[in-house]
C-alpha positions as MATLAB code, in Angstrom:
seq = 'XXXXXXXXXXXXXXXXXXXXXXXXXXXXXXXXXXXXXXXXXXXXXXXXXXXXXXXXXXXXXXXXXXXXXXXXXXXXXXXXXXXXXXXXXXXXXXXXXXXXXXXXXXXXXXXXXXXXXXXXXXXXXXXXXXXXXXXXXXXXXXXXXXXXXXXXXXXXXXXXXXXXXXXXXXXXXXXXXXXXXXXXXXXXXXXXXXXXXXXXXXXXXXXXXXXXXXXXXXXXXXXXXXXXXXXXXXXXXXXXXXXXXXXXXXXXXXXXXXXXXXXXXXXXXXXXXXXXXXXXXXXXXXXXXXXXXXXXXXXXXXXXXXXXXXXXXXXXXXXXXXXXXXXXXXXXXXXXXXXXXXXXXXXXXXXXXXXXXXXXXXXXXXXXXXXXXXXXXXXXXXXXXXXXXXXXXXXXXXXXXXXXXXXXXXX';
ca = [
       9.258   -1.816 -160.045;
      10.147    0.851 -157.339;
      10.740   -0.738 -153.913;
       8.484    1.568 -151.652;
      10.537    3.188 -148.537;
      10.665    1.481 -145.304;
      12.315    1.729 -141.547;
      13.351   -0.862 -139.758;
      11.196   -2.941 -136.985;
      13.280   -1.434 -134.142;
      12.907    2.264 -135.839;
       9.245    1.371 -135.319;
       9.650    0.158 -131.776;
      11.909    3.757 -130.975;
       9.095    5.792 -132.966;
       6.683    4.663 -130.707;
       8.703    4.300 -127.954;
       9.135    8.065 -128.414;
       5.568    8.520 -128.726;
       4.831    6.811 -125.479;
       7.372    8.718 -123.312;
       6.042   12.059 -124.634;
       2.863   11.212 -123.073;
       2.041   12.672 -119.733;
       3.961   10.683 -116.938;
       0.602    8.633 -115.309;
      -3.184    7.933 -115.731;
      -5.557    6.640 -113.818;
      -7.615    3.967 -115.054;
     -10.173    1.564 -114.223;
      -9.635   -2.391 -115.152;
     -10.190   -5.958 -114.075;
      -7.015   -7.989 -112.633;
      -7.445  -10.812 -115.033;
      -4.280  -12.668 -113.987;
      -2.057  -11.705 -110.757;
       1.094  -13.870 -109.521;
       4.164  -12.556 -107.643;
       7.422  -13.787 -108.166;
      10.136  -14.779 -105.922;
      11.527  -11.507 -105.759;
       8.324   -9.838 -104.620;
       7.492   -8.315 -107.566;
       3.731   -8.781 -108.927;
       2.783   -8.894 -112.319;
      -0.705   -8.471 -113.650;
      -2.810   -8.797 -116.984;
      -5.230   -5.928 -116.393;
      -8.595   -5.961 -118.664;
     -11.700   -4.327 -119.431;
     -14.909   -6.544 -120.401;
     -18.204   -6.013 -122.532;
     -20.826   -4.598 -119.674;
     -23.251   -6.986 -121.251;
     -21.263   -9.753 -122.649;
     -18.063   -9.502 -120.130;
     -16.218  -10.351 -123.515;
     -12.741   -8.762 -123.173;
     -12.166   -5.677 -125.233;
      -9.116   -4.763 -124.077;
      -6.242   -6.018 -122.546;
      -2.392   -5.023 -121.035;
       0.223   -5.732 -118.819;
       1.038   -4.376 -115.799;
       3.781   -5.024 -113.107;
       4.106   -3.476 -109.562;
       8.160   -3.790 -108.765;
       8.841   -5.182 -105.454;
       9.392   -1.777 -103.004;
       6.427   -0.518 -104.527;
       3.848   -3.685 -103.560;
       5.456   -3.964 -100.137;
       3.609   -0.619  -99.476;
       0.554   -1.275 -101.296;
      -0.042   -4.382 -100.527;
      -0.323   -3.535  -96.933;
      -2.495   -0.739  -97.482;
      -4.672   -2.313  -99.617;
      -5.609   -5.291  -97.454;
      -6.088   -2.819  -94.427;
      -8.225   -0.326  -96.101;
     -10.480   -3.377  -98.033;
     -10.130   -6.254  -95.489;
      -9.173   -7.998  -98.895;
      -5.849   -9.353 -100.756;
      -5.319   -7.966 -104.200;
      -6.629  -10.590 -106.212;
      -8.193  -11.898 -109.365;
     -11.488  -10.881 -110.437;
     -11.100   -7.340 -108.598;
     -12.163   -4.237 -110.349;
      -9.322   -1.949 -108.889;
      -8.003    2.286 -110.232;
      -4.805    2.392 -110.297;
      -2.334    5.049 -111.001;
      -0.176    3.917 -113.889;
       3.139    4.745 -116.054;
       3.065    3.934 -119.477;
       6.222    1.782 -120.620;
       7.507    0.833 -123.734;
       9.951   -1.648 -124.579;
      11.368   -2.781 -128.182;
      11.803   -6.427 -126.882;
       8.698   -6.534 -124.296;
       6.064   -3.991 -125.854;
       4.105   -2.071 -124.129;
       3.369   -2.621 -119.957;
       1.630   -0.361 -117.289;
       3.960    0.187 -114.564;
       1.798    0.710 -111.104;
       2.463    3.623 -108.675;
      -0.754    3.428 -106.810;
      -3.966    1.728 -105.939;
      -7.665    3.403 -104.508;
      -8.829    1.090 -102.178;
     -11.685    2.873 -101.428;
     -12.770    2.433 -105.302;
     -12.120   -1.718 -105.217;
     -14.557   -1.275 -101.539;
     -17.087    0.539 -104.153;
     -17.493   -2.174 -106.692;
     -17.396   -4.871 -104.192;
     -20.400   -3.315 -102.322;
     -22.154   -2.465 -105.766;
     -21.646   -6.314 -106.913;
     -23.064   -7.616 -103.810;
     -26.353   -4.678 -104.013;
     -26.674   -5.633 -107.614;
     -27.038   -9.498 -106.307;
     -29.249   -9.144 -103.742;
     -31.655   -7.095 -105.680;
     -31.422   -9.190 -108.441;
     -32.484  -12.206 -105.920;
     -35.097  -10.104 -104.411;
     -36.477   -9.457 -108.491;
     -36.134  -12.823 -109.070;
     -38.256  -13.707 -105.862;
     -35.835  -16.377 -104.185;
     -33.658  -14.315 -101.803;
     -35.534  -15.730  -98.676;
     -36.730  -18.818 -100.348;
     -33.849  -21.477  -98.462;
     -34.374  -19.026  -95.214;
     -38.170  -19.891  -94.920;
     -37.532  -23.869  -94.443;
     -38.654  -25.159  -91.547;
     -34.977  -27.293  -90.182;
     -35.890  -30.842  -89.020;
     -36.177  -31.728  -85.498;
     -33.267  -34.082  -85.644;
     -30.784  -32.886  -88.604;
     -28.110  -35.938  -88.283;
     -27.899  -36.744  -91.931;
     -25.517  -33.700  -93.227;
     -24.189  -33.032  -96.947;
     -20.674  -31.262  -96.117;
     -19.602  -28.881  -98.880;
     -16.000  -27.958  -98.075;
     -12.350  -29.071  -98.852;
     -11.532  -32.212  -96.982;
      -7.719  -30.579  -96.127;
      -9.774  -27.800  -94.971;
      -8.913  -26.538  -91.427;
     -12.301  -25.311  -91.100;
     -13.742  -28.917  -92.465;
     -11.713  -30.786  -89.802;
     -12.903  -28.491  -86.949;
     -16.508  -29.335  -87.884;
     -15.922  -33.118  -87.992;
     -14.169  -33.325  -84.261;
     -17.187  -30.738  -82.978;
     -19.918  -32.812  -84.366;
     -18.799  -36.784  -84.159;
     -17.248  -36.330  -80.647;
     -19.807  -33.398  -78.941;
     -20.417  -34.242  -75.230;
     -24.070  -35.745  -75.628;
     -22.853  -38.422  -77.482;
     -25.337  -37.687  -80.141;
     -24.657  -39.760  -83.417;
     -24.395  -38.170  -86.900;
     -24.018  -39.298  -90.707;
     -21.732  -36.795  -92.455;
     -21.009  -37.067  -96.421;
     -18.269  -34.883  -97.407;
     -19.021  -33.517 -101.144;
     -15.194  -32.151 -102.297;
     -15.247  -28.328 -103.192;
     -12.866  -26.081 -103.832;
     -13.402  -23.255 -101.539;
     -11.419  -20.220 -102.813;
     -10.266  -18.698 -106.154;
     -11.997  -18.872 -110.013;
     -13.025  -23.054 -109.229;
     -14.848  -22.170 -106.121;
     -17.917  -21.291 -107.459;
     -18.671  -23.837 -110.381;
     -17.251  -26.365 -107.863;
     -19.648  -25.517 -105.171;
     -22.691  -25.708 -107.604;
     -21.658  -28.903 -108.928;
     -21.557  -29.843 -105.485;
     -24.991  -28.407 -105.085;
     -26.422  -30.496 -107.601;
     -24.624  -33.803 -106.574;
     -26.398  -33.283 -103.698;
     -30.000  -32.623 -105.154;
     -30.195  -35.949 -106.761;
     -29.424  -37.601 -103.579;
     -31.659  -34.786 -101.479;
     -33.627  -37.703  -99.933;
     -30.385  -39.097  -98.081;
     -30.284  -35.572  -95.981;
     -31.618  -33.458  -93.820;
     -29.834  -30.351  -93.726;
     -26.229  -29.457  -96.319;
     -23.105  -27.401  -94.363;
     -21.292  -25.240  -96.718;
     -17.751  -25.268  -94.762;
     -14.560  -22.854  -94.967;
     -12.156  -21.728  -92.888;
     -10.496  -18.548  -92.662;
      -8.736  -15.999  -95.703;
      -9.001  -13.198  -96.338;
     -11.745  -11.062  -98.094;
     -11.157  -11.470 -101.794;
     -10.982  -15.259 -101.121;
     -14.379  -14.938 -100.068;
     -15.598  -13.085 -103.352;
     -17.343  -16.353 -104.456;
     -19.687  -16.188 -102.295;
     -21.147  -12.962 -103.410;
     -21.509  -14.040 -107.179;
     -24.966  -14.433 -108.024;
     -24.806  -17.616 -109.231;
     -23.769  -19.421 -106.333;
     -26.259  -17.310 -104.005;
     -29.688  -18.028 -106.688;
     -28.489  -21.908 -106.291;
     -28.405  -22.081 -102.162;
     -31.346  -19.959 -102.304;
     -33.455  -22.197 -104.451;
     -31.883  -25.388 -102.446;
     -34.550  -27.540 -101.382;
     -33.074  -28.392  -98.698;
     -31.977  -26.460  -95.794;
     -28.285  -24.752  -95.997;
     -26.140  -23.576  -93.191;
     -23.094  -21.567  -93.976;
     -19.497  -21.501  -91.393;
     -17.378  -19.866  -93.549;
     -15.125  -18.169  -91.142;
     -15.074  -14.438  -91.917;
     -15.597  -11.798  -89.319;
     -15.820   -8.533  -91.089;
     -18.852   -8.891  -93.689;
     -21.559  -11.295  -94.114;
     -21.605  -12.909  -97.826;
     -24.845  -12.769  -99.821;
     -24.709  -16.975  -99.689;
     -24.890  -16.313  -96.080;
     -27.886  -14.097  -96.608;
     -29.822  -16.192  -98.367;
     -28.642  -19.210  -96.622;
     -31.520  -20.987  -93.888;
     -29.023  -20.559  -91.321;
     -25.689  -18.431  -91.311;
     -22.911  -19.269  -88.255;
     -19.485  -17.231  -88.307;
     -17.149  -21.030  -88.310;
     -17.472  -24.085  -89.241;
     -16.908  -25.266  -85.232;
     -20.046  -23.169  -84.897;
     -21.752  -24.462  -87.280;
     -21.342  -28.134  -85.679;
     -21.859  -26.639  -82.564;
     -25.528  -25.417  -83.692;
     -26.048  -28.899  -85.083;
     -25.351  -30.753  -81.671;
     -27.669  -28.022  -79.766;
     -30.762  -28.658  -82.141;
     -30.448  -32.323  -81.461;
     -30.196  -32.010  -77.608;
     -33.253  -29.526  -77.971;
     -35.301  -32.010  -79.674;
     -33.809  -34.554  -76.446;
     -34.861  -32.449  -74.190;
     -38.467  -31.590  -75.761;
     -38.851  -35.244  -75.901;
     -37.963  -35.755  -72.006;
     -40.336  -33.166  -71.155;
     -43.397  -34.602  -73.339;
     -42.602  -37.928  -71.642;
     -42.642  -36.734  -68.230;
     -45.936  -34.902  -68.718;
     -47.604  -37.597  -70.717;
     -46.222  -40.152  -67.142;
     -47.770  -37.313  -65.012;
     -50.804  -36.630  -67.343;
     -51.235  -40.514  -67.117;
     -50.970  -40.752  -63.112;
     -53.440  -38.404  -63.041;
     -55.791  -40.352  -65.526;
     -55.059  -43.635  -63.750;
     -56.182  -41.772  -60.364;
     -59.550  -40.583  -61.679;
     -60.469  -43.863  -63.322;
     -59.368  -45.617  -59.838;
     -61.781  -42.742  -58.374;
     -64.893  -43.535  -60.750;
     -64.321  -46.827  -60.085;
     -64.392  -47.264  -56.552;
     -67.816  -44.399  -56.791;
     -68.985  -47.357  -59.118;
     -68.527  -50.025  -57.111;
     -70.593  -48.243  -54.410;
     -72.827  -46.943  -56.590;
     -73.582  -50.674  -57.554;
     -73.157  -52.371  -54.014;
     -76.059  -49.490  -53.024;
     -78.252  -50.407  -55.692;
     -77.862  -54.039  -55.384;
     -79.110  -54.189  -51.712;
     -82.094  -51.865  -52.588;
     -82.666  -54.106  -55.262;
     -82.658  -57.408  -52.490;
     -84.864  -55.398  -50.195;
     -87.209  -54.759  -52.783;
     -86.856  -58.496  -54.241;
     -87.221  -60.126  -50.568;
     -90.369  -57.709  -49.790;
     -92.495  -58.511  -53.152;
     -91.354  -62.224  -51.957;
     -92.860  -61.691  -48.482;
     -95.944  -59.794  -49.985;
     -97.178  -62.020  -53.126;
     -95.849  -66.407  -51.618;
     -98.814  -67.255  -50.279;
    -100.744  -65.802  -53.439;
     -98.436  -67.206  -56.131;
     -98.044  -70.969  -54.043;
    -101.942  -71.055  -53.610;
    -102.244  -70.080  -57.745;
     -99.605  -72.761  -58.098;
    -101.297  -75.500  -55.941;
    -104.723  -74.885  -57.991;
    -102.958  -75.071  -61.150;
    -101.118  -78.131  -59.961;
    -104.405  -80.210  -58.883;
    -106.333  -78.655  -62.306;
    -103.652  -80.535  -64.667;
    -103.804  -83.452  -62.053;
    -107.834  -84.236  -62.315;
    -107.646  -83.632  -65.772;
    -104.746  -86.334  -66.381;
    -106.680  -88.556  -63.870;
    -109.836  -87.867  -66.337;
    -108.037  -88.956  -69.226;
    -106.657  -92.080  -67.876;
    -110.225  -92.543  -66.965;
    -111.635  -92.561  -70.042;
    -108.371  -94.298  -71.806;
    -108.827  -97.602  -69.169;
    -112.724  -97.658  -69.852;
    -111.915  -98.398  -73.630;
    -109.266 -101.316  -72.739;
    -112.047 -102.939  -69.773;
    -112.940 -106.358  -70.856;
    -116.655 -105.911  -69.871;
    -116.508 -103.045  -72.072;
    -115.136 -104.886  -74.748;
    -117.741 -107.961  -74.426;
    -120.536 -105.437  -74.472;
    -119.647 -104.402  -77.988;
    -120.143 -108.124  -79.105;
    -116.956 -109.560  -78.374;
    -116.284 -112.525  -76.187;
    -113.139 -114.184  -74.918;
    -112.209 -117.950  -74.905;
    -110.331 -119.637  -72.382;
    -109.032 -123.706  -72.171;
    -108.279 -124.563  -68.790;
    -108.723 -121.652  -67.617;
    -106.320 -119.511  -69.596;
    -106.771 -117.278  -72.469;
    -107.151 -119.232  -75.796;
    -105.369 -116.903  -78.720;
    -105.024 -119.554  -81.610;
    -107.291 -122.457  -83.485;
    -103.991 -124.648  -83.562;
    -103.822 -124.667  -79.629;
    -107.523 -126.852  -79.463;
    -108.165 -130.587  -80.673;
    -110.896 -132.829  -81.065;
    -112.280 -133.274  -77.723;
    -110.709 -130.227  -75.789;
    -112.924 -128.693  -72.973;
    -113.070 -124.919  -73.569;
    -115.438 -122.145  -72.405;
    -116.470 -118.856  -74.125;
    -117.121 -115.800  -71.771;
    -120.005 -113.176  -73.327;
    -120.876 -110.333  -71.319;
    -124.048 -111.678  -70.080;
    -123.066 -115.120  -69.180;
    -120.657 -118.212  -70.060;
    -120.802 -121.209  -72.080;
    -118.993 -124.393  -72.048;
    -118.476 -126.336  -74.866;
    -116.575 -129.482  -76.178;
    -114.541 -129.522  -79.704;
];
């Protein structure tokens, strides 16, 4: 069997390490920083990528390394022109060398950065998610709750080592009015790839417990723009502005407003702010409250004063019609006494001879004489009214009255 020719793995390496340098010296080309760290020398080192516009899955990938006198300079200039650190997640164009090593493979070596083309997608990311919002119909959904009159029960979304998170809690517990509030911190990372799942997870922590609050504080300090990028990614914004419940945003950035601030019910530029605005709303609501009470104590003088006035025109109204009604009471008395006593008197002696006629006619039934004229007669002994047989003996004198004469008689 004939062994087939062959080279070498490092005649391969050389081959195409010859084939690499007789390229032209630099591209530009557009990528993704994937991965970004800098080393203790001040050298940074990058995995640059390019992603599926559909799928974001990766198609290709490389190296790439900016040496330590070149990222001084561009560095600087890139955070000026952008307001942003070089950072993960960035779509950047940037002016490379191609290198080849035998031992390292191939890396991009980077001799220069357009800001102005990082500035581009950044502002095309953030127009694609607000009209994709606006499609979706939720961009001013969180923005048209109505806050509570007394927001004291806050969700805090934020890092508790937070600067930012630690201004808010001295503002709000110890504000001048002495105002009480109940704060539950909900822990967040606020920067870099964790922010935004973190924050959402937060989100929804807080939904099934949404009866315990009244409003949720989304809290960061300062950084710089790219630490900030989370808050543009659609995700995050379509969650706050779906929130049921009322969102206000100190985030601490002074150049650009995020889209989660857009879509947020309320959007302050710090976290101190953002307690500040709490504390105000209450002492609002205070002094709406004093001024309803002082009108409803003046409306109610005022009340008290008319009913002490319809009184008092009562009174006299009454006291008036009261004497008319004597006058007229004493005159029909004066007019119609004699009448009514001399009705009275004939009434009087009427029921008098007719009582006198029926005792008349009552004692003529009980009269003895009346009684012997119907055929009775009464018998007396000695004199005195004999009632029984047993009260007579042989011999006894008695006498027997009729009512035309008397008759003595001897047992």
């Amino acid at each position: 069997m004939t062994t087939p020719s062959s080279i070498s793995l490092k005649e391969l390496q050389l081959i195409i390490k010859q084939a690499v340098e007789a390229m032209p010296d630099t591209y530009w080309i557009a990528a993704e920083v994937n991965e970004l760290r800098e080393s203790a020398a001040g050298h940074c080192f990058l995995e640059l990528v390019q992603k599926d516009a559909d799928s974001s899955r990766i198609e290709a990938k490389a190296s790439a390394n900016i040496w330590a006198n070149v990222y001084r300079m561009l560095k600087a200039y890139f955070s000026s022109e952008t307001g942003m650190a070089l950072g993960e997640g960035m779509k950047v164009l940037v002016r490379v060398a191609v290198q080849y090593h035998e031992l390292y493979g191939l890396r991009l070596n980077i001799l220069d950065i357009d800001a102005a083309y990082t500035v581009g997608e950044v502002a095309l990311v953030r127009k694609r998610t607000i009209e994709q919002l606006c499609t979706d119909g939720v961009f001013d959904m969180n923005r048209e709750l109505e806050l509570p009159l007394l927001p004291q029960r806050i969700a805090v979304i934020s890092s508790e080592h937070a600067a930012g998170y630690g201004d808010f809690m001295q503002q709000l517990h110890h504000n001048g009015y002495g105002y009480t509030f109940r704060t539950v911190l909900f822990q967040a990372a606020m920067q870099g790839k964790e922010a935004e799942p973190d924050i959402i997870n937060m989100l929804e922590s807080i939904y099934a417990r949404a009866a315990e609050f009244d409003v949720v504080a989304i809290l960061r300090g300062g950084g710089s723009q790219s630490d900030l990028s989370c808050f543009d990614s659609y995700a995050l914004a379509s969650n706050v502005a779906q929130f049921p419940l009322p969102i206000i945003t100190g985030i601490g950035h002074d150049r650009d407003v995020s889209v989660v601030d857009m879509v947020a019910n309320t959007m302050l530029k710090t976290p101190t702010a953002a307690a500040e605005f709490l504390v105000e709303k209450i002492a609002e609501a205070d002094a709406q409250i004093e001024a309803l009470w002082e009108n409803l104590s003046e409306r109610w003088g005022c009340i008290a004063d008319d009913c002490e006035r319809q009184l008092q025109q009562l009174l006299y109204a009454l006291a008036s019609h009261t004497q008319r009604h004597v006058q007229q009471e004493k005159k029909l008395t004066a007019d119609y006494l004699p009448q009514r006593l001399a009705q009275a008197a004939s009434q009087a002696i009427m029921r008098n001879h007719l009582a006198i006629d029926k005792l008349s006619s009552e004692l003529k039934l009980v009269d003895p004489a009346g009684i012997l004229q119907r055929g009775y007669s009464i018998t007396l002994k000695n004199g005195a009214l004999l009632k029984s047989a047993t009260d007579v003996k042989a011999g006894d004198r008695i006498e027997t009255i009729l009512h035309d004469g008397r008759i003595a008689s001897s047992v």
